[in-house]
C-alpha positions as CSV (number, residue, x, y, z in Angstrom):
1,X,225.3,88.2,70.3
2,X,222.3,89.8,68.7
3,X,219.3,87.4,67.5
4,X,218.0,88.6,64.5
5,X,215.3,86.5,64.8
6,X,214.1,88.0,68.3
7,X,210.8,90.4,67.0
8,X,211.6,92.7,69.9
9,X,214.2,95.3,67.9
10,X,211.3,96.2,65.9
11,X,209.2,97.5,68.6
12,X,208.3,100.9,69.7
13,X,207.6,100.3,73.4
14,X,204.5,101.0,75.2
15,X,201.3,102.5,73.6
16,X,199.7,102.1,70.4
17,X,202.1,101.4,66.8
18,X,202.5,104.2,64.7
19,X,200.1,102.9,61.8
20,X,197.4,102.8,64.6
21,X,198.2,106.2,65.8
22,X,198.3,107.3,62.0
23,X,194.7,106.3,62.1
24,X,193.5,107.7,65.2
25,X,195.4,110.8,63.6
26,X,193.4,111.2,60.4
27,X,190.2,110.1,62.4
28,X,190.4,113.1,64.8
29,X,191.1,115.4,61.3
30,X,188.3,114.1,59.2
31,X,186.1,114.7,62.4
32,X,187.0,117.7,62.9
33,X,186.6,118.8,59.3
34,X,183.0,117.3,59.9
35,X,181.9,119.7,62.7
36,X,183.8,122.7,60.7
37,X,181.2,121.8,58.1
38,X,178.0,121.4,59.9
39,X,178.9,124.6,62.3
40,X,179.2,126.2,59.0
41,X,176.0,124.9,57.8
42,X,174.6,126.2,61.4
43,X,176.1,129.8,60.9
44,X,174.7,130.5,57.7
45,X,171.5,129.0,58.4
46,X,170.9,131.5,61.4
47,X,172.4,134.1,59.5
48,X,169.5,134.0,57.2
49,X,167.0,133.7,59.6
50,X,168.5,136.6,61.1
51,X,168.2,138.5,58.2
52,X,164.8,137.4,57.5
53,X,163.4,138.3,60.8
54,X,165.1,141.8,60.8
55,X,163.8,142.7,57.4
56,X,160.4,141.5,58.8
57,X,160.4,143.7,61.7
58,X,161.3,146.8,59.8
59,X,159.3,146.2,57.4
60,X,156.1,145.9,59.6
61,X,157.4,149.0,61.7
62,X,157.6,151.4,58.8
63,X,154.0,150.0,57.6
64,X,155.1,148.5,54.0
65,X,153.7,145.2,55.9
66,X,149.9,146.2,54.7
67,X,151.0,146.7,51.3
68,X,152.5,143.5,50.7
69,X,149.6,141.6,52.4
70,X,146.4,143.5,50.2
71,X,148.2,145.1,47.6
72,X,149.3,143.7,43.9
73,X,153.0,143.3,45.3
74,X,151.6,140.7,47.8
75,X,151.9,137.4,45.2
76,X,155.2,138.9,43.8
77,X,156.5,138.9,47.2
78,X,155.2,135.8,47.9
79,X,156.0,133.8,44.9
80,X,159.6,135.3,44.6
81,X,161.4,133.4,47.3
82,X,160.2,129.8,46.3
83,X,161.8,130.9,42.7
84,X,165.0,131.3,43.9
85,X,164.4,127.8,46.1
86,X,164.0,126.4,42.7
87,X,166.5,128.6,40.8
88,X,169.3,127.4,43.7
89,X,167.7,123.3,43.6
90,X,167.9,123.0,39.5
91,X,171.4,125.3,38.9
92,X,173.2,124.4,41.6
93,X,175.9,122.9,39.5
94,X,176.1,125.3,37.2
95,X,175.9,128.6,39.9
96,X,179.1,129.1,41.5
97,X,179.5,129.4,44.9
98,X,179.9,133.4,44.8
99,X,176.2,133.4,42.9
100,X,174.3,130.3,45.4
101,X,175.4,132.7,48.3
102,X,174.1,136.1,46.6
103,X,171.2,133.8,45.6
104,X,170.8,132.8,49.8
105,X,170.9,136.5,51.0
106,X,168.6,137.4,48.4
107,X,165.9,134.7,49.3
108,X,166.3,135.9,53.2
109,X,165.5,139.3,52.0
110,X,162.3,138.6,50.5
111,X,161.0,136.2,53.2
112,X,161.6,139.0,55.5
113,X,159.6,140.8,53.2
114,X,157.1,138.4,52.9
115,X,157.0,137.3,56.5
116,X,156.3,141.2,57.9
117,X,152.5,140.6,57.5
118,X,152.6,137.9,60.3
119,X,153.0,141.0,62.8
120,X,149.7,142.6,61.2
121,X,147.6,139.1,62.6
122,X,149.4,138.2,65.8
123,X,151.4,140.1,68.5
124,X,154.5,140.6,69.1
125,X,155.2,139.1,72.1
126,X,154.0,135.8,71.2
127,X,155.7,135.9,67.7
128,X,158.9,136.1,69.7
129,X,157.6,132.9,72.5
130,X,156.9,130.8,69.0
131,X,160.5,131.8,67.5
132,X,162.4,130.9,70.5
133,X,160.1,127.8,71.1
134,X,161.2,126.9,68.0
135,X,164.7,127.5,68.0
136,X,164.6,125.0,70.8
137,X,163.1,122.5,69.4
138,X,165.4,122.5,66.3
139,X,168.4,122.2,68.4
140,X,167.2,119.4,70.1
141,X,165.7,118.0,66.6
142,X,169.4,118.8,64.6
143,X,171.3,117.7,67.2
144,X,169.5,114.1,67.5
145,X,169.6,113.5,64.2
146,X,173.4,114.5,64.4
147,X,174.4,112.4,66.9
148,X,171.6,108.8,66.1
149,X,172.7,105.9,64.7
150,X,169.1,104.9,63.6
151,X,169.1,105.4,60.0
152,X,166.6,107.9,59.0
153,X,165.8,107.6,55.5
154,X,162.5,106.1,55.7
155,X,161.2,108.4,57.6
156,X,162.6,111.1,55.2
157,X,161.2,109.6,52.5
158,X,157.5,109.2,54.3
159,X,158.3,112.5,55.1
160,X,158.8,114.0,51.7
161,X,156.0,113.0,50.6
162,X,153.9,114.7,53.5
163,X,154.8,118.2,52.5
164,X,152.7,117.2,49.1
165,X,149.9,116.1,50.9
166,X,150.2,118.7,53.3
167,X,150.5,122.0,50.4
168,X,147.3,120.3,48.9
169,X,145.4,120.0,51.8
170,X,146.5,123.8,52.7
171,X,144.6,124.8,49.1
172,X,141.9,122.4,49.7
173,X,141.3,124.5,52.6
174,X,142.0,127.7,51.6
175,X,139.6,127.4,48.2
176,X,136.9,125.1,49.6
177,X,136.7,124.2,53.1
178,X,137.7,127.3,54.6
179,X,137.6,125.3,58.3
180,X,139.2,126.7,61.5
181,X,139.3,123.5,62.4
182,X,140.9,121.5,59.9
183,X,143.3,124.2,59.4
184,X,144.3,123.4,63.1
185,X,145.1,120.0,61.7
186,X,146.7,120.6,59.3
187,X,149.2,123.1,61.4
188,X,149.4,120.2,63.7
189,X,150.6,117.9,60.5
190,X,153.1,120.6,60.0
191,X,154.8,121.1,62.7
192,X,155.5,117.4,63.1
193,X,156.4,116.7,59.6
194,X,159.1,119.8,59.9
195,X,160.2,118.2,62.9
196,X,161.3,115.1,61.4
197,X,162.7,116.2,58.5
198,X,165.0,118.7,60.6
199,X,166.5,115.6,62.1
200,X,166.7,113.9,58.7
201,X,167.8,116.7,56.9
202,X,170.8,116.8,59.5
203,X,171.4,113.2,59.4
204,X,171.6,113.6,55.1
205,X,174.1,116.8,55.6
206,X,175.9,114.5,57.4
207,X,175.8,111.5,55.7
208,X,176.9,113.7,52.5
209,X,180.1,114.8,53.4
210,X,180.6,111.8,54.4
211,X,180.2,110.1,51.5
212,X,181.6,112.6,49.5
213,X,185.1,112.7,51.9
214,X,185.6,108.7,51.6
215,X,185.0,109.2,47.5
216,X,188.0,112.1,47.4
217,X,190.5,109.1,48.9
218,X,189.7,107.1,45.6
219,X,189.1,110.3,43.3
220,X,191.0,113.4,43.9
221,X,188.6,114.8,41.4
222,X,185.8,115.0,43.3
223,X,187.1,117.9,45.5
224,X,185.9,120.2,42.2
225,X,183.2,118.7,41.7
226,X,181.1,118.8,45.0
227,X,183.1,121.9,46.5
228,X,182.2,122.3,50.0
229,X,181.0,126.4,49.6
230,X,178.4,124.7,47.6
231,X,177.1,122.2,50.1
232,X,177.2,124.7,52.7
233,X,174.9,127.2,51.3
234,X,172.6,124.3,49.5
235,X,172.6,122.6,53.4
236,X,171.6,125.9,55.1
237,X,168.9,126.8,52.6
238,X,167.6,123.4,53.2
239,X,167.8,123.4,57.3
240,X,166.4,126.8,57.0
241,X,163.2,125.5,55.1
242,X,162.7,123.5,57.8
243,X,163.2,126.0,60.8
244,X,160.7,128.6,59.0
245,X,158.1,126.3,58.1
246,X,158.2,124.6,61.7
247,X,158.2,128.1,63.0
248,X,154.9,129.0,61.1
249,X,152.8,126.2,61.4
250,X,153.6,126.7,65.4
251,X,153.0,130.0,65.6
252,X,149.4,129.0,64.3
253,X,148.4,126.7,68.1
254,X,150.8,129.5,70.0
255,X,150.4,132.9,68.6
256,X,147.7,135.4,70.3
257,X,146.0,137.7,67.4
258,X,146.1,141.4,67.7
């Protein structure tokens, strides 16, 4: 005669219950929909820099370079791409995804324009060392603060506030001090704040997503209002800041002058 007190017609058998393997199921998705994100993050990222360093390297090959660095297109050139950095920070929620992303190609464009007078003050060769020295280094950088459980935001914050410090000191210098030396310094400043705010910058991207996912489970209705196009291209303009900005100040102790 059956017991239907005995617990053991209810089991499954060997292995983990089906609620736990539910779990492990939807863990294993949402990770995967978190890589998906940051490689896509990571592709558009070196798709601008790609496009930036192409248009720089034509541009100083057919000789435009010189115009841009003495002539009265050099501030337009110069000043355009931080507009659109501030265009893309400010409108971002009212730019659809389609504009952000014409928006992002257009920016690489005019850094590439604005970056081909660094191959009229040092060579080639060692414009490509400090580029690949740099791509190195933000791998390892991204990738730590990826993978750390050390919550960052303190250092971003400190951080943040650097790149103030650090744009005034740049004029300082520029207008008044005019000193090799303390424009060394400041290079050095540079490279290391870049540094760690490519790891924190990572770690936020992250820690977005994140958030954002876990709030969808509660409120469907937040899948239209952060759409993930958007983060993308807002997340690879940002990681691409960093990447350039580490990649000049470097190329300022590395780089070998025609």
């Amino acid at each position: 005669m059956a017991d239907w007190k005995d617990p053991r017609p209810t089991q499954t058998g060997f292995g983990a219950s089906p609620s736990l393997n539910g779990e492990i199921a939807g863990r294993e998705v949402f990770d995967a929909g978190l890589r998906q994100h940051m490689l896509s993050i990571y592709n558009y990222m070196a798709s601008g820099v790609l496009l930036t360093g192409i248009v720089a390297l034509l541009t100083a090959r057919s000789g435009l370079a010189l115009t841009f660095a003495t002539g009265p297109l050099m501030w337009l050139v110069a000043l355009s791409p931080l507009a659109i950095v501030f265009a893309m920070s400010f409108g971002q929620n009212k730019f659809s995804t389609t504009t952000l992303q014409a928006l992002f190609w257009g920016f690489a464009v005019l850094m590439g324009l604005s970056m081909s007078t660094i191959f009229l003050v040092y060579t080639s060769a060692s414009i490509a060392t400090t580029f690949l020295a740099t791509a190195g280094a933000f791998a390892g950088l991204s990738l730590y603060g990826y993978t750390t459980k050390k919550n960052l935001s303190a250092m971003g914050t400190f951080l943040t506030m650097g790149v103030f410090g650090l744009i005034i000191a740049m004029l300082l210098n520029a207008f008044l001090f005019k000193s090799v030396g303390f424009g060394l310094a400041i290079s050095l400043i540079g490279v290391l704040i870049f540094a760690g705010l490519t790891a924190w910058d990572t770690q936020k991207l992250k820690g977005n997503y994140i958030a954002i996912q876990n709030a969808k489970v509660t409120n469907p209705a937040m899948a239209q209002a952060y759409p993930m196009g958007k983060m993308v291209v807002m997340g690879a303009l940002t990681l691409y800041l960093d990447f350039i900005n580490m990649f000049l100040f470097l190329l300022r102790f590395m780089g070998n002058r025609n």
